[in-house]
N, C-alpha and C positions, 0 to 999 in steps of 0.2 A: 469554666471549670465544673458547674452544678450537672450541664451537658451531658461534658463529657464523661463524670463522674457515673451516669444511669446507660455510659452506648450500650452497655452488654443487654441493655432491655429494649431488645430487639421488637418489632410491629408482631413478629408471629409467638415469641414470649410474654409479652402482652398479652395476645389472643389464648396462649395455654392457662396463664394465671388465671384470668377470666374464666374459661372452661372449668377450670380446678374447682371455681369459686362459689359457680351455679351447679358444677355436679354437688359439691359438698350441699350444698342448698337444697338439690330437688331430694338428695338420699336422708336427710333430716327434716323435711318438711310432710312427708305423708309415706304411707306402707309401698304403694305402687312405687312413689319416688325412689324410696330404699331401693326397691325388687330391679326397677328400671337400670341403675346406677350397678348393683351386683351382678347384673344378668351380661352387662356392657363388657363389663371388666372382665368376666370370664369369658365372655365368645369373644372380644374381640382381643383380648389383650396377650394371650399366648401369639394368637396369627399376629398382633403388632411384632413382638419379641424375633416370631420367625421370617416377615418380614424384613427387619432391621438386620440381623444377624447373617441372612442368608445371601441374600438380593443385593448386588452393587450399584444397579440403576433402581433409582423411583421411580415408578408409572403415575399416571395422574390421580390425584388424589380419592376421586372415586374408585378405580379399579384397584386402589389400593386398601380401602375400603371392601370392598368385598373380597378381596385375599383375605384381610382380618377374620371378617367373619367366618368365609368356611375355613381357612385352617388353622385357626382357633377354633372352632368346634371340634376339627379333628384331632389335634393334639391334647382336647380335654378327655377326649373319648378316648386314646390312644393310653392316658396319663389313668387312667381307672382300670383301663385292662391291666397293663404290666404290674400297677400297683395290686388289683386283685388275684391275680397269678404267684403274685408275690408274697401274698398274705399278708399286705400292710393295710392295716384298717385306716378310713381316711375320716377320724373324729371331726367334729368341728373347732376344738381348736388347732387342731393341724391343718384345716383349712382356711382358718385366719391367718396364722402364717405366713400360707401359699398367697393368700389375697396379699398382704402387706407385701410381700416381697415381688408380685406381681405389678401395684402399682409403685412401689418402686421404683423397678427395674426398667417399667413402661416414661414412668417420669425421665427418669434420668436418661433415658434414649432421645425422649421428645425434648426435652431440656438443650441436648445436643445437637438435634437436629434443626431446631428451629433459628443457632446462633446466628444462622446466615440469613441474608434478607430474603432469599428466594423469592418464589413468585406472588405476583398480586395476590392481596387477601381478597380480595371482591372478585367472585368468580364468575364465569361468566352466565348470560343470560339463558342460556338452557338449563345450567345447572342448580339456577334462580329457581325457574320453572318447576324443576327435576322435584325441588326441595320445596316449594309450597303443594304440588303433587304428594308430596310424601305423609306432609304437615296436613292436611285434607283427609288424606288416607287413615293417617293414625288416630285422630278425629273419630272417624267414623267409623271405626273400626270397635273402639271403647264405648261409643253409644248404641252400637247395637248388641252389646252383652251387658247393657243396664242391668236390666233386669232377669240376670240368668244367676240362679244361685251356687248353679255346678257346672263342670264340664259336662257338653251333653253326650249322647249317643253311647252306646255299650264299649267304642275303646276305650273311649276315657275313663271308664271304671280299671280297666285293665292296665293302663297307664298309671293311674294314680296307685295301684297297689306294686307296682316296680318301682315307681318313685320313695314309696312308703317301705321297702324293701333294702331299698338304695341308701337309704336315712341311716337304716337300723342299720345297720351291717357296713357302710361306709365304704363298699365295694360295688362294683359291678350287682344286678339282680341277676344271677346266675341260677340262682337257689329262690325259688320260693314259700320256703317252709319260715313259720310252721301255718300258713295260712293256708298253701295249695299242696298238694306230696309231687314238686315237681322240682327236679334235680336238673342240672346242667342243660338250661332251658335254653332254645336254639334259635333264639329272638334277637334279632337287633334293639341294644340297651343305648348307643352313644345319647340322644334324646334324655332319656331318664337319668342317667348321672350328673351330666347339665344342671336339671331341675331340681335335684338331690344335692349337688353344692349349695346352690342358691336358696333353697328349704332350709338347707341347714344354717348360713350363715343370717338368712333373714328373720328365719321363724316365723314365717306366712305360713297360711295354712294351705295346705300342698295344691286343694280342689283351687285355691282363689287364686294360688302362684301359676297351675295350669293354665287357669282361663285369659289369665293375662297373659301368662309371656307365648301363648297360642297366637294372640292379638299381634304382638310384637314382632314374632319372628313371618309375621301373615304382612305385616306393614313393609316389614325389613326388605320383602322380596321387590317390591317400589326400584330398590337402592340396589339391588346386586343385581336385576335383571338387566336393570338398563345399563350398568355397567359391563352384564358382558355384550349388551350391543352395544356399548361405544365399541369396546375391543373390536369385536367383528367387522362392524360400519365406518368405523375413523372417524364418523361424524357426528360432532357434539348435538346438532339438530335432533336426533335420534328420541334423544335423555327423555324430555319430557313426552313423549308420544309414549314412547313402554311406560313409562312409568303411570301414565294417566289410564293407559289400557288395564294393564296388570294388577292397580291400587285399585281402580274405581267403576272401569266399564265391564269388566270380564268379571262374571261371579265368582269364579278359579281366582286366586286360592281364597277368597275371602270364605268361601263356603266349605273352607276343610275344618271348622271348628264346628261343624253343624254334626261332621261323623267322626269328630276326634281325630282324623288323619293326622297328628303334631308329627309323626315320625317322617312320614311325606317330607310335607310342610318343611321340618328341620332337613333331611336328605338334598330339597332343591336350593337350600340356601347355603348348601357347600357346593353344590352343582357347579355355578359359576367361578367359584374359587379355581375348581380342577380344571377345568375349559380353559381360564384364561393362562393356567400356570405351562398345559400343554402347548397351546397356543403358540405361548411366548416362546418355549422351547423349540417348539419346531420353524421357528421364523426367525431367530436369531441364535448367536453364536454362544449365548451364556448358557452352559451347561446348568446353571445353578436352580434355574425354574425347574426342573426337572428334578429337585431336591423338595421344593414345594410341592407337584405334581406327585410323588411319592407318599406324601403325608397327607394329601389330600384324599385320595385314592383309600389309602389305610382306614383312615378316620371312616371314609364314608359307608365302609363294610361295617363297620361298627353302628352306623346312625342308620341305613335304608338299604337293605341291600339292593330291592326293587330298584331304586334310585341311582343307585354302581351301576347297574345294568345297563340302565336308559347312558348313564353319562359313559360309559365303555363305547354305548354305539355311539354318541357324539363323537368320542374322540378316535374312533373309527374312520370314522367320516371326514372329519379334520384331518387325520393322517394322510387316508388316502387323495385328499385334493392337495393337500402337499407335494407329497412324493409327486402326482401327476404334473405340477408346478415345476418342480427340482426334482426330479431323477436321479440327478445327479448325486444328490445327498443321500442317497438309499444307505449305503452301507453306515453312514457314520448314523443314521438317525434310527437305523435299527438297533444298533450297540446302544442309544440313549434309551430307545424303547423296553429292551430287554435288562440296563440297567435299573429303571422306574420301575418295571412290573417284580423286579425281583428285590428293590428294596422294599415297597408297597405289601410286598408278602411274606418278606419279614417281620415289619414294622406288626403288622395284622397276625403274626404268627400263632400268637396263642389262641384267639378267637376264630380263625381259621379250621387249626388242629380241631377244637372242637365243632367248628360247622360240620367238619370232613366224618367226626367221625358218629354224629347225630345226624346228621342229615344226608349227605352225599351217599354211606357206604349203604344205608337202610334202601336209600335210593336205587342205587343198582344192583340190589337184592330182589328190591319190585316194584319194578320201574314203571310198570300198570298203577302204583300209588300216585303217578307225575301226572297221569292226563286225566282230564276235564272232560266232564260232558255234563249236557243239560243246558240250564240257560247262566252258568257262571260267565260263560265266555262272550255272552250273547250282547250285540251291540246297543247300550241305551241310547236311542235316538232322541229322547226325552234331556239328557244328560246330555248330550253334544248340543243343540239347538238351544239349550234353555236362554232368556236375558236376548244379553245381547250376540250370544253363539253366532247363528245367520249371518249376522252382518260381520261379523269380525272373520269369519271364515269366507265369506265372499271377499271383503278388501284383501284378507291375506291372498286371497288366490288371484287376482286383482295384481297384486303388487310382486307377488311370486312371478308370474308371467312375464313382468317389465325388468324383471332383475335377470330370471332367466334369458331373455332376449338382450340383453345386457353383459351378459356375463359376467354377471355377478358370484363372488367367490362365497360371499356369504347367502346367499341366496340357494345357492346348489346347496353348500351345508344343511341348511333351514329341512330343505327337501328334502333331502336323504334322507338325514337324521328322523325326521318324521314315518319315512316308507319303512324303515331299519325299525324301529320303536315297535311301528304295526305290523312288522313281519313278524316281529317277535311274540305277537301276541295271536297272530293269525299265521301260523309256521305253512299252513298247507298254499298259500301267496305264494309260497318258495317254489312249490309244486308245477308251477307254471309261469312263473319267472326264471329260475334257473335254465331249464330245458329251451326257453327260448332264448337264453343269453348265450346258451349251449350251441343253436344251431347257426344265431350269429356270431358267433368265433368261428365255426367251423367255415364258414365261410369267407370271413375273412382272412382266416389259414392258410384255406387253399391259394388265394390271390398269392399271399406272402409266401408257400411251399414251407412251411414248418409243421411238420409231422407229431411235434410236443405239444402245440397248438391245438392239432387236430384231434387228438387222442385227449387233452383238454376240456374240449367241447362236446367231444362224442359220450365222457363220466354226465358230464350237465345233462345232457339228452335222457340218460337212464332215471335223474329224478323227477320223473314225470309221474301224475295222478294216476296213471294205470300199473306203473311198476312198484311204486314206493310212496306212499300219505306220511305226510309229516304230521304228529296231533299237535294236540293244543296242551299246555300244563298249565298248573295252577298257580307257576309263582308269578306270572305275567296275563293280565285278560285285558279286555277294548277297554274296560273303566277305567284300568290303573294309568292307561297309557290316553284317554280323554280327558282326565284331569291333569292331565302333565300339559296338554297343550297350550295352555294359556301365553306359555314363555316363548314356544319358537312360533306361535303368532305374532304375540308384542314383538318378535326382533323381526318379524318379516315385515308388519306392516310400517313400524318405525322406521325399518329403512328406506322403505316405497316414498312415506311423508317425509322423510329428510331430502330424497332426490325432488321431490316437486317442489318443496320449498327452494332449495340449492337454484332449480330452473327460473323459479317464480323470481327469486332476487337476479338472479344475472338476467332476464329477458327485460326488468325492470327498472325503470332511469330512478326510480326512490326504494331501494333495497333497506335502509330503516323503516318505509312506511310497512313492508313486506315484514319484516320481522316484528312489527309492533302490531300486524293484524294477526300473524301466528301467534303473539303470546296472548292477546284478548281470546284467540279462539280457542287457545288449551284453556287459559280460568274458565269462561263461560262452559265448558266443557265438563270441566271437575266442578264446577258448581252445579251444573245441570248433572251429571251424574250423581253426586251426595244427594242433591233433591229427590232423586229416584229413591236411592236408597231409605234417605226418612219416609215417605209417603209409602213405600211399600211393607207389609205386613214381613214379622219376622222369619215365618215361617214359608214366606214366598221368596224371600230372597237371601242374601249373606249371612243370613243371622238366625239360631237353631229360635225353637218355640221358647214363650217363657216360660218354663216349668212354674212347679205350684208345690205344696207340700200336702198329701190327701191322706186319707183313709182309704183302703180301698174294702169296699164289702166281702170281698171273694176272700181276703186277707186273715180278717178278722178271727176268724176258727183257729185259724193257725197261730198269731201271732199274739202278745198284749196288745190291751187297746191303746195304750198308751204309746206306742211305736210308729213314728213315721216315714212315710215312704214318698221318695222323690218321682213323680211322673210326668209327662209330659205329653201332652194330646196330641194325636198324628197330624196333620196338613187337612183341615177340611172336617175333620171330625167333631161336633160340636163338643161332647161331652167326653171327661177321659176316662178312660175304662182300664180296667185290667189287662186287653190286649194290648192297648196302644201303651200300655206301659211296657209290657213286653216291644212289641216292635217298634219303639221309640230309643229302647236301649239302656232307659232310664232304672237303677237299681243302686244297692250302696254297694262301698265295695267290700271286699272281704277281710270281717278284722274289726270293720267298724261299728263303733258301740249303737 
């Protein structure tokens, strides 16, 4: 009777109690712990909600996991626009509220969900892997901002004062008066309202909530990249290969908190969310991911737009290997298509209207303000090779190769999506790509007698470098789109390592002995990587310089003596100076006492 008196306390009930019991624990036991537990609840617990509510099938726990996160990002970002449109200020006790009723609503779903036994709680051994990878990751991630007292680099001043914006005003940073005279400012804010909940309900001080949940959402990308190469690959082998690339061998993204990049950073960790929600849409029958896909999309104009970009041409690219797959499906996956893009631009409406009408219509007034010259656009060869660059771009090409002779679906993806990225950034590519893609249609026209073909190929012909140069503009250059590389490496070369493992265990009569050398060689791997990382200075690797608190003499005339100023010494420069404070980026922000 005692039994059966406890059946409703299910193995995975158990596991939520528990979870309840150490979150309540880590958010009462130290500031980070708090900030940890509040930053959780808010990125992932809207995407749980819209998970639950939307989606009929569950995906595997991981790629459901990274649904959370990006759209929950995007539905917080989405929930600040309307609301500042709206002129509802969002206090902090209306944001306690929103928390209580958030976790709530998140309980009582997981509560429901977990009554059944579902699947084994012991997951399997990649995802073992995936997850001491992560644990490694996050590790070191916090000991290399020991000793940093602020966010470094000149965004972060700029971040911190829309965060500080965000606070006061409980809206969107639209406005940033009365600190700058700048009105209906045409900056992607999703990033900073995020940190402006969480500021407000923790009461951390904004620069130390920065620098950590910088950390955070840098560790995070561990866990959604590799989930969207399971998506892509099918193959659990994958998990820990990206994730060991991406946390700990590639200095990408560990190295975006060196120049403040957090809105990147935040951009690529809805990235995956939108991939996989398109994904799923166009490879099955549930109209409903296509409701995700919408919100994702939304959100992410709001968080990076640079980042919309890059993921329009992924999902470009996925489309078109689709349709090439099923043709068939054209007409119905267009009507999905143009239903997503037209709720996504709803959804995004007001934020939108004002892109359109600060930036787009200035735009084609003088459209001479779009293009670049000089060396903005100019390739850092420095910046692509640095660490471990070389090597991780040789296996990827390596491993690109075997997939392309393969035909591999995600492979050609990987590729496009890369050449698409750098067209973008390098338009005049088109120049000479187009014209030749032009002359073979025309060609293959003639074979087939299609005269619409012909006439097709003959428009491609005229965009050639002597009739018509594409330039270059400013909202895309080779940097923005070199540091994005980190991801469609980790899923290229992840998937090369999961086809040689897959080989290695079927050629092999002991396919345990075969898995038990792959997972010695990922730890000794991620151990030997963190090693790198401690042994190397901070200012050569993941980790910005440590600042210092100085006096600067050039200062002095100008300011009391009694006022300090935050600086930071270049790479290599013994002493810190005045300049390198300037081009270290290092200054207070605006406002502050």
């Amino acid at each position: 009777m005692q039994s059966n008196s406890l059946s409703w306390l299910t193995p995975a009930r158990k596991g939520l109690v528990v979870a309840g019991v150490c979150a309540a624990f880590v958010a009462l036991a130290t500031p980070a712990g708090h900030m940890l537990v509040l930053l959780l609840i808010w990125l992932c617990g809207p995407g749980y909600l819209a998970e639950r509510l939307i989606l009929r099938e569950r995906p595997t726990m991981l790629l459901r996991f990274a649904l959370w996160c990006g759209i929950g990002w995007s539905l917080v970002a989405l929930f600040y626009q309307w609301a500042t449109f709206a002129g509802l200020q969002l206090t902090t006790p209306l944001l306690a509220i929103v928390t209580v009723g958030l976790v709530g609503c998140c309980a009582l779903l997981a509560w429901r969900e977990a009554a059944g036994t579902g699947p084994a709680l012991w997951p399997s051994w990649p995802l073992v892997l995936l997850l001491l990878v992560f644990a490694i990751t996050i590790w070191t991630r916090f000991r290399q901002i020991a000793d940093l007292a602020l966010p470094a680099w000149v965004d972060s001043v700029h971040h911190i004062l829309m965060i500080k914006v965000a606070v006061e005003r409980g809206q969107a940073p639209l406005s940033l008066q009365p600190y700058l005279p700048v009105e209906e400012l045409p900056y992607h804010w999703g990033y900073h309202v995020l940190i402006a909940a969480v500021q407000q309900l923790s009461g951390l001080d904004t620069a130390q909530l920065v620098l950590w949940s910088g950390q955070v959402f840098g560790a995070l990308q561990v866990l959604t990249g590799a989930a969207l190469a399971l998506f892509f690959w099918r193959r659990p082998a994958v998990l820990p290969v990206v994730g060991l690339i991406i946390g700990l061998i590639s200095f990408l993204p560990a190295y975006y908190v060196a120049w403040g990049r957090y809105t990147q950073l935040s951009g690529l960790l809805i990235l995956p969310a939108v991939a996989i929600s398109w994904g799923s849409g166009l490879y099955t029958r549930d109209s409903r991911w296509w409701a995700l896909a919408a919100i994702g999309l939304a959100g992410l104009s709001l968080v990076h737009f640079r980042v919309l970009i890059f993921t329009l041409a992924l999902l470009a690219v996925m489309t078109a290997v689709a349709l090439a797959e099923h043709g068939d499906t054209l007409p119905q996956r267009l009507l999905d298509l143009l239903g997503t893009g037209i709720a996504a631009l709803v959804l995004a409406l007001p934020w939108l209207t004002l892109i359109a009408r600060r930036t787009l219509l200035p735009a084609v007034e003088r459209p001479q303000n779009l293009i670049i010259e000089g060396n903005y656009n100019a390739l850092s060869e420095g910046l692509l090779w640095f660490g471990q660059g070389r090597n991780l771009i040789a296996l990827a090409l390596l491993a690109a190769g075997w997939g392309l002779y393969r035909r591999s679906r995600t492979t050609l993806i990987c590729v496009l999506w890369v050449a698409l990225i750098f067209g973008f950034a390098n338009p005049w590519l088109f120049n000479y790509v187009l014209p030749t893609a032009g002359v073979l249609l025309i060609i293959w026209a003639i074979g087939a007698r299609s005269w619409l073909l012909i006439g097709l190929g003959s428009m491609l012909t005229l965009l050639n470098p002597w009739l018509f140069r594409l330039p270059s503009i400013y909202l895309i250059n080779n940097d923005s789109v070199i540091i994005t590389l980190f991801l469609p490496l980790a899923i290229t070369i992840g998937g090369g390592a999961a086809a040689l493992f897959l080989w290695f265990s079927r050629a092999s009569q002991q396919p345990r002995l075969i898995g038990a050398l792959a997972s010695a060689l990922i730890v000794g791997l991620s151990i030997w990587a963190r090693a790198r990382r401690s042994r190397s200075s901070p200012r050569q690797r993941s980790s910005p310089p440590q600042p210092m608190l100085q006096r600067s003499t050039g200062l002095r005339n100008i300011h009391p003596p009694t006022r300090a100023f935050l600086s930071m010494p270049l790479a290599g420069s013994p002493v810190p100076s005045v300049a390198s404070t300037v081009a270290g980026g290092c200054s207070r922000s605006p406002g502050a006492g």
